[in-house]
C-alpha positions as CSV (number, residue, x, y, z in Angstrom):
1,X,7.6,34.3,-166.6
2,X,8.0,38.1,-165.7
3,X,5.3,39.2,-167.1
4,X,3.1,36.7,-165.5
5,X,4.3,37.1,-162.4
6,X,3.7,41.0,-163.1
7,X,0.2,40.2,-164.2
8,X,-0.5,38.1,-161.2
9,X,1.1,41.2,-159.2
10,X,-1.6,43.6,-161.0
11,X,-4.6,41.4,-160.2
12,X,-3.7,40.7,-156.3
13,X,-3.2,44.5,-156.1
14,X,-6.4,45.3,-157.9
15,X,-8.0,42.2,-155.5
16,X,-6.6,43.9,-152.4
17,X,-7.8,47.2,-153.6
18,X,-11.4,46.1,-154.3
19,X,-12.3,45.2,-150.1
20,X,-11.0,49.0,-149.5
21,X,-13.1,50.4,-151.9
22,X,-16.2,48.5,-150.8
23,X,-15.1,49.1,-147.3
24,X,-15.4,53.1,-147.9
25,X,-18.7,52.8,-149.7
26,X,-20.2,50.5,-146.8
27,X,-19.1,53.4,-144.5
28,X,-20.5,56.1,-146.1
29,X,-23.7,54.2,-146.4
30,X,-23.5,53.6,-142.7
31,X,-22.9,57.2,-142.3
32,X,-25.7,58.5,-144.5
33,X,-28.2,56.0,-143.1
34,X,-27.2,57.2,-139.5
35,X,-28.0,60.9,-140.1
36,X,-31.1,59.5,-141.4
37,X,-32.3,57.5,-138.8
38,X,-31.1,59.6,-135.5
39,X,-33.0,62.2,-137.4
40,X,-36.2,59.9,-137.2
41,X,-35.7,58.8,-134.0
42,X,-33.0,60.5,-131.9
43,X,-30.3,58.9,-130.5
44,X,-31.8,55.9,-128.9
45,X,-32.5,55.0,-132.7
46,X,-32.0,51.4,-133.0
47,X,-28.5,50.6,-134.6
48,X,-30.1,47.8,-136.6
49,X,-32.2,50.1,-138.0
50,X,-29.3,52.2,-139.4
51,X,-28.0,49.1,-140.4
52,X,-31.2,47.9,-142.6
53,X,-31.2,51.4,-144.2
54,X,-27.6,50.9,-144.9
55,X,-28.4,47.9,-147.0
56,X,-24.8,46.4,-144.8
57,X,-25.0,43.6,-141.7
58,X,-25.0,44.9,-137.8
59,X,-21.1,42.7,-138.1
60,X,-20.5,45.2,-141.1
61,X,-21.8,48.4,-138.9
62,X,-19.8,47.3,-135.9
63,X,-16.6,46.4,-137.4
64,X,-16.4,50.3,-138.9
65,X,-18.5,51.6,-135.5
66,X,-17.5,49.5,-132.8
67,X,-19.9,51.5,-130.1
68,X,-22.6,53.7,-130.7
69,X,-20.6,57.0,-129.7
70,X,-18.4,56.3,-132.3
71,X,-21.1,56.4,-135.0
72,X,-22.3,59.4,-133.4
73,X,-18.7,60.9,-133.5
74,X,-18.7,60.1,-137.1
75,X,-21.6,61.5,-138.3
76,X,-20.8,64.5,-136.3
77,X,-17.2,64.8,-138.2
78,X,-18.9,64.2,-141.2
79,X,-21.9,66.9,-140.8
80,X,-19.2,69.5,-139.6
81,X,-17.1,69.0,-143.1
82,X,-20.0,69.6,-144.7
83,X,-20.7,72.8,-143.7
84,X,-17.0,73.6,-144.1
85,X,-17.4,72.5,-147.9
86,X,-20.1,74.3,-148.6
87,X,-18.6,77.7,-147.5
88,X,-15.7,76.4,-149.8
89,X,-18.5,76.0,-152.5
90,X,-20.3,79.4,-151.3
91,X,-17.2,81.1,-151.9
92,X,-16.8,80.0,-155.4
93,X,-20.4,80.9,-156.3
94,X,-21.9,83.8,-154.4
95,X,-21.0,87.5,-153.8
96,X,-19.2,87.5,-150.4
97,X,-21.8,89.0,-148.0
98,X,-24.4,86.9,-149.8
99,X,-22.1,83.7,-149.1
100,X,-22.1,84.6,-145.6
101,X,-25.9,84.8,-145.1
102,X,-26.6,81.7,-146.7
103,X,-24.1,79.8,-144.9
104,X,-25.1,81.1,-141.5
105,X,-28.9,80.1,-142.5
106,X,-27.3,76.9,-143.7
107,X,-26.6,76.0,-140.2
108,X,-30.3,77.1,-138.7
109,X,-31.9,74.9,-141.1
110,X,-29.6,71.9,-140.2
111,X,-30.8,72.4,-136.8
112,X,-34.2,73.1,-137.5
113,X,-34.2,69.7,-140.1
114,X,-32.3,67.3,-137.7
115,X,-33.2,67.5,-134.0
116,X,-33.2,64.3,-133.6
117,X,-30.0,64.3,-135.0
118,X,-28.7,67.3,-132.9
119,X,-29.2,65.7,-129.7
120,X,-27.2,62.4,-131.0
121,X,-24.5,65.3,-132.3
122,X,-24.3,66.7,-128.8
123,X,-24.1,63.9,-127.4
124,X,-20.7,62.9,-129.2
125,X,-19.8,66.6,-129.2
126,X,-20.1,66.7,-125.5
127,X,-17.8,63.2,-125.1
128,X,-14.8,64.7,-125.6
129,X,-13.0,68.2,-125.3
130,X,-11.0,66.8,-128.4
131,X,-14.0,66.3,-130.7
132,X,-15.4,69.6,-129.6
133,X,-12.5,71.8,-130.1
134,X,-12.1,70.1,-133.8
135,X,-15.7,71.0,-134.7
136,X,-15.0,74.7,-133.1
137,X,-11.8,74.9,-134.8
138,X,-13.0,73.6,-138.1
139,X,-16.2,75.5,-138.7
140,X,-14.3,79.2,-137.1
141,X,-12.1,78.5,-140.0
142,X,-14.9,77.8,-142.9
143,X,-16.8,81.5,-141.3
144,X,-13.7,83.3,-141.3
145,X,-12.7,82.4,-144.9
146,X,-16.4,84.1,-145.5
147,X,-15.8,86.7,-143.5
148,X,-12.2,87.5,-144.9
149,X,-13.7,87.7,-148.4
150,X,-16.4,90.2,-147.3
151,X,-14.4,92.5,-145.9
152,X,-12.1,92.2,-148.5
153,X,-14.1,93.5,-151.1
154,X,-15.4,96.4,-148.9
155,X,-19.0,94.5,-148.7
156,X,-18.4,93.7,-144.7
157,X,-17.2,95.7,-141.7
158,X,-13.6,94.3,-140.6
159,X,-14.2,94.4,-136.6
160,X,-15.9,91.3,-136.0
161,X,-13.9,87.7,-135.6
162,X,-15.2,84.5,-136.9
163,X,-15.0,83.1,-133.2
164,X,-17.9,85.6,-132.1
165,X,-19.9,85.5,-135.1
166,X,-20.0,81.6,-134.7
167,X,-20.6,82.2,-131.1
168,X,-23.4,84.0,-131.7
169,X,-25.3,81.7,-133.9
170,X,-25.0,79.0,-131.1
171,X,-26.1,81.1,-128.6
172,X,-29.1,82.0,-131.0
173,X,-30.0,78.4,-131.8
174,X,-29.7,77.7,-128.3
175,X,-33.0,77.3,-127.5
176,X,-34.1,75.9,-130.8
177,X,-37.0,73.2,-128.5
178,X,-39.1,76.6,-128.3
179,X,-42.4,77.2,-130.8
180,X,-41.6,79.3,-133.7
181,X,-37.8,79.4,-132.7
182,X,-36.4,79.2,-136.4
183,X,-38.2,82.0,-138.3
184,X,-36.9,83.8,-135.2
185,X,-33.5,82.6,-135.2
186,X,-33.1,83.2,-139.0
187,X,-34.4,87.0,-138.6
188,X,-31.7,87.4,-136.0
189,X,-29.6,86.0,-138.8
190,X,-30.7,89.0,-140.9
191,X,-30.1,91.2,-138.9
192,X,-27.0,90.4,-137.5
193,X,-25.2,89.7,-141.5
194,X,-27.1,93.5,-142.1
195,X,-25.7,94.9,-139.1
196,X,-22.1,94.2,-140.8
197,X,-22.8,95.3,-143.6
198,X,-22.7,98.9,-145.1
199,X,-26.4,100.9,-145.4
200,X,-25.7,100.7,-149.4
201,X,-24.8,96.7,-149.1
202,X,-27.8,95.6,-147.1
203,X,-30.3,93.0,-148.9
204,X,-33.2,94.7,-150.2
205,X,-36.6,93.3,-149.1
């Protein structure tokens, strides 16, 4: 009788589990579909619209989004990870001033790629002080890892913090609405990650 009871213990938990699982999927699926669609269309995309790309019901979008700032919120937390796992991933894979460079262009393309996205993103950035700080604090934290590593091993000068470095690629993105602003914006990028580094460690062109 124990052992049925245990068995009929295992297969409630596993039942219970299932519904979580499918849960996280559906959200992730929202999520995905979101940065999708705002991309398309801005943010005044059509929430049923993310929902039919999410393959879920508008009842299934609500009840993990209840309002559209909190989809925007979401997407924003998620897109800000991101970048933080790829300097993780950069780290692991590239020589240290190389990592840098590529992440800092990382970030221009996502701008240049998602403007529709970028205003949704500010919108949900600019909703809270809270939300704003976290993506500040986050992404300082991924750059200065970078940073850390390249000075480290002699390949970047020591002087600059991650705070102005990441201050400085907002301000150089700021006016990413303007003709021909990218290729402009990732020169700058050039020539800033060159600036810190050595004459005998600067990329060859």
């Amino acid at each position: 009788m124990g052992n049925v009871t245990d068995n009929m213990g295992d297969h409630s938990s596993k039942t219970r589990r299932g519904p979580r699982s499918d849960a996280v999927r559906n959200r992730e699926r929202v999520l995905e579909a979101a940065k999708a669609v705002f991309s398309a269309g801005g943010p005044e995309a059509s929430l049923e619209a993310v929902a039919r790309r999410a393959g879920v019901g508008i009842g299934t979008l609500y009840r993990h989004f209840p309002t559209r700032e909190a989809l925007f919120e979401a997407v924003y937390r998620r897109e800000v990870e991101q970048l933080a796992d790829l300097a993780e991933q950069l780290k692991v894979e590239m020589a240290p001033a190389e990592a840098l460079r590529l992440w800092l262009r990382s970030n221009v393309e996502f701008v240049a790629t998602k403007k529709g996205m970028s205003k949704a993103l500010a919108l949900a950035a600019h909703s809270t002080s809270e939300l704003t700080a976290y993506s500040f604090d986050r992404l300082t934290k991924a750059v200065g890892a970078l940073l850390e590593r390249a000075a480290a091993a002699g390949e970047l000068r020591a002087d600059i913090s991650p705070e102005d470095l990441l201050r400085a690629l907002i301000g150089m993105c700021y006016l990413h609405d303007q003709p021909g602003w990218q290729a402009s914006v990732l020169r700058l990028v050039e020539v800033l990650v060159d600036g810190l580094c050595g004459p005998s460690k600067r990329k060859r062109r």
